[in-house]
C-alpha positions in Angstrom: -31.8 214.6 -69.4 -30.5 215.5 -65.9 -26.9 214.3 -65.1 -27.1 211.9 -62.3 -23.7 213.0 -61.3 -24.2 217.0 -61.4 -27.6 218.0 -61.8 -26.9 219.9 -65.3 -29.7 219.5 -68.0 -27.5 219.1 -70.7 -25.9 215.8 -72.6 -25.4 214.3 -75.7 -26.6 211.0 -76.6 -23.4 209.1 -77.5 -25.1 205.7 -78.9 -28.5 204.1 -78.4 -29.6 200.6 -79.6 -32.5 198.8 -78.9 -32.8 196.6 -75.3 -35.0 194.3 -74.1 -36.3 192.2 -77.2 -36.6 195.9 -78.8 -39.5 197.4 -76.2 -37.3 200.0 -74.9 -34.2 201.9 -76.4 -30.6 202.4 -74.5 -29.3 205.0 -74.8 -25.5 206.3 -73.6 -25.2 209.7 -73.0 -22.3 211.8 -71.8 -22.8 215.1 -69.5 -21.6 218.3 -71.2 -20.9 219.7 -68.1 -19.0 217.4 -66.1 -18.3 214.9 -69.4 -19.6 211.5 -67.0 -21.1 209.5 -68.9 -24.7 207.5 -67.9 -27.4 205.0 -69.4 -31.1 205.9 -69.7 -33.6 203.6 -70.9 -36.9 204.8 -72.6 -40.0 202.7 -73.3 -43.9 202.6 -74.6 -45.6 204.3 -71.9 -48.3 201.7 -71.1 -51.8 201.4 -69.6 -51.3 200.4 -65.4 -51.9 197.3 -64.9 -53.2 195.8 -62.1 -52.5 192.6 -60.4 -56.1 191.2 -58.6 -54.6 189.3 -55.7 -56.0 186.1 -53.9 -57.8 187.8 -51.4 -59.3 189.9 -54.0 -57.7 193.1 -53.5 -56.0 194.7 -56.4 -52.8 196.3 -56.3 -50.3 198.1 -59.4 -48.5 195.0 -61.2 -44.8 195.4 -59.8 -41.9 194.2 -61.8 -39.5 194.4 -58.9 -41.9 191.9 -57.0 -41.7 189.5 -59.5 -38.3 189.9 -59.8 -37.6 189.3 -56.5 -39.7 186.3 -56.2 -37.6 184.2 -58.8 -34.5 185.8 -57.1 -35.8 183.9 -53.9 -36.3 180.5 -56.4 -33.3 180.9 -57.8 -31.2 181.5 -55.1 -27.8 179.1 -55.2 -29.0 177.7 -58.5 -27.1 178.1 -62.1 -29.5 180.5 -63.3 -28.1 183.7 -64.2 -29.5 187.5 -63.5 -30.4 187.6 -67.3 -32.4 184.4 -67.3 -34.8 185.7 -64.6 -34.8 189.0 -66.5 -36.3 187.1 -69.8 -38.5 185.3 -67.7 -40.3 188.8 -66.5 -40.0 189.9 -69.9 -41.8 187.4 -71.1 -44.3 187.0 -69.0 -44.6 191.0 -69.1 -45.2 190.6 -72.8 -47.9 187.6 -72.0 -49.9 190.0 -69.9 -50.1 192.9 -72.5 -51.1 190.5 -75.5 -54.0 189.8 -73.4 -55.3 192.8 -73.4 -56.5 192.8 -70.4 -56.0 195.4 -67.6 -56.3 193.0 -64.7 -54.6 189.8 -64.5 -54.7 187.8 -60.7 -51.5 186.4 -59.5 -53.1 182.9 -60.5 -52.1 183.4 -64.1 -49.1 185.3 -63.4 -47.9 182.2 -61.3 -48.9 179.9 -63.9 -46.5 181.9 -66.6 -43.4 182.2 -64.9 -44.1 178.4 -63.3 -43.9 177.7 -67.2 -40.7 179.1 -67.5 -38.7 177.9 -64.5 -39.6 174.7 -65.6 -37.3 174.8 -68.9 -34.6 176.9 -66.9 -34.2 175.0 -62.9 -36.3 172.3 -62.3 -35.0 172.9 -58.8 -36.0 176.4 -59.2 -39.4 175.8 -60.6 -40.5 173.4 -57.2 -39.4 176.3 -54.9 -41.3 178.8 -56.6 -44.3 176.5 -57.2 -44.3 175.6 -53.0 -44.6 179.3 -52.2 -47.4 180.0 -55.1 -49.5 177.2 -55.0 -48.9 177.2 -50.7 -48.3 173.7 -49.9 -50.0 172.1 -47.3 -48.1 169.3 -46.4 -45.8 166.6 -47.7 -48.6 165.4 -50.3 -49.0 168.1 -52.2 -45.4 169.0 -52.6 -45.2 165.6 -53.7 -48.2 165.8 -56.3 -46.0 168.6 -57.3 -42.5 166.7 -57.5 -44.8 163.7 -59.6 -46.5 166.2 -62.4 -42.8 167.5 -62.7 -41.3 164.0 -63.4 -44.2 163.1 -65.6 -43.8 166.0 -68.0 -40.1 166.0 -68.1 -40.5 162.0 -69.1 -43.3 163.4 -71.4 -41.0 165.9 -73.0 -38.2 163.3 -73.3 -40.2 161.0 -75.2 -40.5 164.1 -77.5 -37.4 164.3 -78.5 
C-alpha cells in the first residue's frame, strides 16, 4: 500500500478488524519509511450498479449522493454522522439482496424514507418533500397526516 504521507510502497499492517456490519475490513497500517501511520479499508469488489433515474436515464449508484442527501435532511437535527452512515448501509445492503443491477431512485427513496422515519421524524418530512416533489401545501400535508397516522399506528403497537 502507498504511504499517503511519502509515497513509499512499503508498511506493515498494525491491526485490522472488521467495519461496517463486517462488509469491509480496517485495517491500520504504519509506513516503514516514514513510520506515519494510516487507515485503509478493503471490501467485496461488486457488480456496478446503476441507479435508473425519473427521467429514465441511468447513471452509476453514488454513495456520496445519498450521503449528502440525508446530510441536507438532517441538517440541525440530533442525528448523528453514524446514523446516516447505517442508513446507507442499509439501504446499500437492500439493493444487493435484490439482485438486481438496476434499481430507480423510486425505491431507493422509499428505503431510506423508511429509515428516517424511526430516526427524525423531522428529518424524514424534509427528505420526503424533496423526493416525492411537493406541489403545494396539500400534499405536504397528506404527507404530515400518513406520518401521524403510522406513528399512532406504531404506538398502539406497543
Amino acid at each position: 500500500m502507498k504511504c499517503p504521507f511519502c509515497g513509499h510502497l512499503e508498511d506493515k499492517v498494525i491491526d485490522s478488524r472488521p467495519a461496517e456490519d463486517g462488509s469491509a475490513i480496517r485495517r491500520r497500517r504504519e509506513c516503514l519509511s516514514c513510520s506515519s501511520r494510516f487507515t485503509t479499508y478493503e471490501k467485496v469488489e461488486i457488480l456496478p450498479l446503476l441507479v435508473i433515474k425519473k427521467d429514465g436515464t441511468r447513471q452509476p449508484y453514488n454513495q456520496d449522493k445519498l450521503l449528502g442527501g440525508l446530510m441536507r435532511a438532517c441538517e440541525k437535527r440530533p442525528v448523528s454522522m453514524e446514523q446516516m452512515r447505517e442508513v446507507v448501509a442499509y439501504v446499500e445492503n437492500q439493493i444487493q439482496n435484490c439482485s438486481r443491477r438496476e434499481i430507480s431512485t423510486n425505491e431507493i427513496g422509499e428505503l431510506v424514507m423508511e429509515q428516517l422515519k424511526g430516526i427524525d421524524e423531522v428529518a424524514y418530512v424534509r427528505f420526503a418533500s424533496v423526493y416525492r416533489q411537493f406541489k403545494d401545501v396539500d400534499s405536504f400535508q397528506n404527507e404530515l397526516d400518513m406520518l401521524k397516522k403510522s406513528i399512532k399506528g406504531s404506538e398502539a403497537v406497543k
